[in-house]
matplotlib code that plots the C-alpha trace (Angstrom):
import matplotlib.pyplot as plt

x = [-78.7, -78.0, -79.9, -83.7, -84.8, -85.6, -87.8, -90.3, -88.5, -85.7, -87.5, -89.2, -85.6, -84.5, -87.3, -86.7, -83.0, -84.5, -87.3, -84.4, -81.9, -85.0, -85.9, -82.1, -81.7, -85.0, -83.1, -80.1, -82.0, -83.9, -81.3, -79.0, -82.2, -82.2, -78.7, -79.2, -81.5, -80.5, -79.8, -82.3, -84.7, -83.7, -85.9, -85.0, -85.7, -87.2, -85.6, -87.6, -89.2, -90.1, -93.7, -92.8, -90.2, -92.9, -94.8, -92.1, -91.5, -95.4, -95.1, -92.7, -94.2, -97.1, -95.4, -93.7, -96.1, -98.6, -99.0]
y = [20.8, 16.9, 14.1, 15.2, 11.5, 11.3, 8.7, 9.8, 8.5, 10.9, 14.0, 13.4, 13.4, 16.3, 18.0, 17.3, 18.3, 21.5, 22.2, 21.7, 23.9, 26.7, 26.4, 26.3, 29.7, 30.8, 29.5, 31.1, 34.4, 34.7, 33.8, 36.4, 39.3, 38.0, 39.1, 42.1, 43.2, 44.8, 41.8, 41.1, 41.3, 38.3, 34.8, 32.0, 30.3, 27.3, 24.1, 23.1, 19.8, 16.6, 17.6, 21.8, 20.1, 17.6, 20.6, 22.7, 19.3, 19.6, 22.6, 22.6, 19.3, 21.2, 24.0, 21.8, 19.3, 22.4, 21.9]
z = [-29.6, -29.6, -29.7, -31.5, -31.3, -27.4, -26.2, -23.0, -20.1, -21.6, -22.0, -18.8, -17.2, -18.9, -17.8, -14.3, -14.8, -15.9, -13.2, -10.9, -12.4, -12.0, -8.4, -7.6, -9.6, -8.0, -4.1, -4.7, -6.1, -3.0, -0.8, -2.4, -1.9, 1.8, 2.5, 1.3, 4.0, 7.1, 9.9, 11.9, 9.2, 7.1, 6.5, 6.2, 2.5, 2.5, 0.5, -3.0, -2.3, -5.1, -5.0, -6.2, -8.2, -10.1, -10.4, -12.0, -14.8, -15.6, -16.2, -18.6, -20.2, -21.1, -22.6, -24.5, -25.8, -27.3, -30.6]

ax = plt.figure().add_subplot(projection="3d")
ax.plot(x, y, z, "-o")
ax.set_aspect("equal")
plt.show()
């Protein structure tokens, strides 16, 4: 797994690294279900932003900081 010794500013960035990797998954899964449907039909997906991103992090940090 690595380093076990990470200071906050670390985990914080990993953390972010993370949140990101899961709206880009959750992005490209949507856009993926959009082609599916039948033109004419589609939507367009909207882009993550920092503020559903942040949210994403907090998320996480709270899961991982229960005790």
């Amino acid at each position: 797994m690595g380093d076990t010794n990470k200071n906050g500013y670390e985990i914080r960035e990993s953390l972010l690294g993370l949140a990101i990797g899961i709206l880009d998954m959750k992005n490209a899964t949507l856009r993926e279900n959009e082609y599916i449907k039948a033109e004419g039909q589609q939507q367009e997906i909207q882009p993550y932003d920092v503020q559903e991103v942040l949210k994403t992090a907090e998320s996480l940090y709270q899961f991982v900081s229960k005790k």
